[in-house]
C-alpha positions as CSV (number, residue, x, y, z in Angstrom):
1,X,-21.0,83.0,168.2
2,X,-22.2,79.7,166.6
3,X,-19.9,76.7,165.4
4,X,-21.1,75.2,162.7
5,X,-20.2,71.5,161.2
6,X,-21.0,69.8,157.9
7,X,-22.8,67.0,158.3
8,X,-23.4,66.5,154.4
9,X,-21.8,68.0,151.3
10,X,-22.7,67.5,147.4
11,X,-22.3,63.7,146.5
12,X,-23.5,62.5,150.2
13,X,-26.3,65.1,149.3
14,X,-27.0,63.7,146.0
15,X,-26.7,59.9,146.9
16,X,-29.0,60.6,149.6
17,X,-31.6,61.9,147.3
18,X,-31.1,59.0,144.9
19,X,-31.6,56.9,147.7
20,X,-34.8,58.1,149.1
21,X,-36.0,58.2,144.8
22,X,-35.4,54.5,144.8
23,X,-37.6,53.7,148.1
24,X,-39.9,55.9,146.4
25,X,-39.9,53.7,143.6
26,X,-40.4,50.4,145.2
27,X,-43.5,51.8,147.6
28,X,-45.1,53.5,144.9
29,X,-43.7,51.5,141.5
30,X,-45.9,53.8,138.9
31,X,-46.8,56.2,140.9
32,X,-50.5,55.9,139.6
33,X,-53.1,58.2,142.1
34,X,-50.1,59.5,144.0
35,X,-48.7,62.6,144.4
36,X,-45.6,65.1,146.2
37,X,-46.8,67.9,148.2
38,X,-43.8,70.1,149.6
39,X,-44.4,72.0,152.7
40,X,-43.0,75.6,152.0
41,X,-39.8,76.3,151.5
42,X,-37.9,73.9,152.5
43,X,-40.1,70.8,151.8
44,X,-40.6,72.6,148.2
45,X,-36.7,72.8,147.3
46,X,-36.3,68.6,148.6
47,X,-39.7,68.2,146.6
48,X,-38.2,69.8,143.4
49,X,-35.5,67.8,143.6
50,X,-37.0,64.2,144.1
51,X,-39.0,64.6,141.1
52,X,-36.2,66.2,138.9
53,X,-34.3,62.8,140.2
54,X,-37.8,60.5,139.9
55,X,-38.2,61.5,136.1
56,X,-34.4,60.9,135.6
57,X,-34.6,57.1,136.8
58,X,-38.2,56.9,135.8
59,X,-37.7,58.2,132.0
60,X,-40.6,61.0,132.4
61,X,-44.0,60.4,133.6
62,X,-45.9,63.2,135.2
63,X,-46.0,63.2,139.0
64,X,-48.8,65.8,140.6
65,X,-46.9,68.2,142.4
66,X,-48.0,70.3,145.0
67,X,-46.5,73.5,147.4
68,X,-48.6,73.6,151.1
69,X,-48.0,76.9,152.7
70,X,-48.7,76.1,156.6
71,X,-47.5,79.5,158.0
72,X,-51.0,80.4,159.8
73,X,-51.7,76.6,160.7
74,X,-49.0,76.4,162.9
75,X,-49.9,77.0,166.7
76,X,-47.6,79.0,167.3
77,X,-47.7,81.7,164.8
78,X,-49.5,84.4,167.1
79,X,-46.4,84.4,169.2
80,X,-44.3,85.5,166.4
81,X,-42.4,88.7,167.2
82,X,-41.8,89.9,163.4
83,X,-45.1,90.0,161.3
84,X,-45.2,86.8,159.5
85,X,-45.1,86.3,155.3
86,X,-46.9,83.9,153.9
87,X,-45.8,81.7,150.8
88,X,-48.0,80.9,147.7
89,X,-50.1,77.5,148.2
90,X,-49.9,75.6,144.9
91,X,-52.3,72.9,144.5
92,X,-53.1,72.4,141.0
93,X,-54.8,68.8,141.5
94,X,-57.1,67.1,143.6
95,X,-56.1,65.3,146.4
96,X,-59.3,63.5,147.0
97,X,-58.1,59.4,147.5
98,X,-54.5,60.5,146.4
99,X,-51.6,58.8,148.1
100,X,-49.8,61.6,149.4
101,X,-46.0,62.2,149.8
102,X,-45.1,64.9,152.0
103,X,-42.2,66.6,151.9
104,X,-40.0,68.6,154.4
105,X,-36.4,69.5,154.6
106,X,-35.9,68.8,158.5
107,X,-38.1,66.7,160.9
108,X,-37.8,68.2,164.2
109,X,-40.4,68.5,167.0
110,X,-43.5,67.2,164.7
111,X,-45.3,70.8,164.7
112,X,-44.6,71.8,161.2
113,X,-45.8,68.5,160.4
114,X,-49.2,68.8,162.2
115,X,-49.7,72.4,160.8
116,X,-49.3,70.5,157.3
117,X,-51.8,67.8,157.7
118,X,-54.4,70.6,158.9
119,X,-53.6,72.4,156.1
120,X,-53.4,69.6,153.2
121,X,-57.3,68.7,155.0
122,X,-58.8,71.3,153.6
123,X,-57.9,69.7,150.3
124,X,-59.7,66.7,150.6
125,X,-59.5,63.6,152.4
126,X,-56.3,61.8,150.7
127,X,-56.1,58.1,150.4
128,X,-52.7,58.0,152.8
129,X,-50.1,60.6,153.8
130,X,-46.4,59.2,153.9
131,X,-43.6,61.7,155.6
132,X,-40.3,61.9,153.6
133,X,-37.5,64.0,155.3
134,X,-33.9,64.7,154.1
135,X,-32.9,64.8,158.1
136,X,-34.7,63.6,161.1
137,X,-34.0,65.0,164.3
138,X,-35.3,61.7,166.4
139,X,-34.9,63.1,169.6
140,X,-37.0,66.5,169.9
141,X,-40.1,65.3,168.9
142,X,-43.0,66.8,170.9
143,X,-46.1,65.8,168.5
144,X,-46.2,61.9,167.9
145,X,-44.6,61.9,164.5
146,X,-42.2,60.1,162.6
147,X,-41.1,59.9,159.1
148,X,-42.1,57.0,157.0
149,X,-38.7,57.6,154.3
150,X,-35.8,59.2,155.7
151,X,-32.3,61.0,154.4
152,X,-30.0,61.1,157.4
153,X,-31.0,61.1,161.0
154,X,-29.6,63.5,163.6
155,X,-29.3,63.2,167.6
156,X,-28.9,66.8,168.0
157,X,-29.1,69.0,171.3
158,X,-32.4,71.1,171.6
159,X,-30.4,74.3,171.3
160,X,-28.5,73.2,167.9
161,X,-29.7,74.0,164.2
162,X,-29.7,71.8,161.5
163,X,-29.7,74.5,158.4
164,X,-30.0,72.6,154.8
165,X,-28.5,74.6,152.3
166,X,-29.8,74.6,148.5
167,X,-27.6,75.4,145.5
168,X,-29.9,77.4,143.9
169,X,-30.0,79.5,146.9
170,X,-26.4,79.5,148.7
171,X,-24.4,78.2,146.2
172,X,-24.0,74.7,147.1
173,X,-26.0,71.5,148.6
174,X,-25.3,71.1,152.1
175,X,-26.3,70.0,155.8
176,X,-24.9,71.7,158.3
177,X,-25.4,71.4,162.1
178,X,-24.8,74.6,164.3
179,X,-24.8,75.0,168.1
180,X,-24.3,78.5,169.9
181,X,-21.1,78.3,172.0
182,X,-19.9,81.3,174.4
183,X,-16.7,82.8,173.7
C-alpha cells in the first residue's frame, strides 16, 4: 500500500510557475537567441506551461520551443523489464549558440538529466544550458547536477515518489509525495 501526501495543489502550483516565469524574465529579459527545450513528458507539460505563463506577462513574443526525447540515452534503458516506447523529438530550430533552458518536472538522481545533455548534443553545441525544475529532490543525486531555477525542493527518502500531476491529464495540478508503507 502507498500513502500519499500533497505537497502542492492549484494556486501553490500556479504561483510557483509565475515565480520561476519571473526569474526567467530577469536572466533572460528578451529572450533574444534563447530557447525552452522540455525533456519528455514531464519536462514538456512544465515547458508548455512556462511559456503559456511567459507570453501572458511578456504580451506575446515567440520563444523557440523544443520536446527532447532521451528514452535510449539513458544508461539504464537495457535493463528495462517492459519494452520501452519512445516519444516524438521536436526540434524545429537550431540550437547552435542558443542559450538553452531545460526543462524537467522532477530533479532527482541527475540521470535523466545527463541522458538529456547527450541527447540535446547532437543538436549542436548551444551557447549555455540552464536546468529549471518544478521540484528538486536535493538529496538523491548520484550525477553532479543541480538546477540553476527551481519550484519547490524536496528532502525525500530514496524509496518515496514525488508524482506531479497535470490537469490536462489527471484532472488537476498537483505535487504529491508517496512512500510505500506495510500494512
Amino acid at each position: 500500500m502507498q500513502s500519499a501526501r500533497v505537497l502542492s495543489e492549484k494556486e501553490k502550483f500556479d504561483l510557483t510557475i509565475e515565480r520561476l516565469c519571473y526569474h526567467l524574465i530577469e536572466d533572460y529579459d528578451d529572450f533574444q537567441n534563447t530557447c525552452i527545450v522540455g525533456i519528455q513528458t514531464g519536462g514538456v507539460q512544465l515547458a508548455t506551461r512556462i511559456l503559456e505563463k511567459l507570453k501572458s506577462i511578456l504580451r506575446g513574443g515567440d520563444i523557440p520551443f523544443g520536446k527532447l526525447d532521451i528514452t535510449f540515452y539513458r544508461d539504464d534503458f537495457r535493463t528495462s523489464k517492459k519494452p520501452l516506447a519512445a516519444n516524438i523529438n521536436d526540434m524545429p530550430f537550431v540550437i547552435e549558440n542558443q542559450k538553452v533552458i531545460l526543462v524537467d518536472d522532477v530533479s532527482y538522481t541527475g540521470r535523466s538529466v545527463q541522458a538529456a545533455m547527450t541527447a540535446l548534443n547532437h543538436y549542436g553545441r548551444p551557447q549555455s544550458v540552464k536546468l529549471l525544475v518544478l521540484v528538486d529532490r536535493r538529496f538523491n543525486r548520484e550525477i553532479p547536477v543541480r538546477p540553476d531555477y527551481i519550484g519547490i525542493s524536496v528532502d525525500a527518502l530514496d524509496d518515496a515518489y514525488v508524482r506531479v500531476e497535470w490537469q490536462e491529464h489527471e484532472g488537476e495540478d498537483r505535487i504529491l509525495i508517496e512512500s510505500k508503507i506495510k500494512v
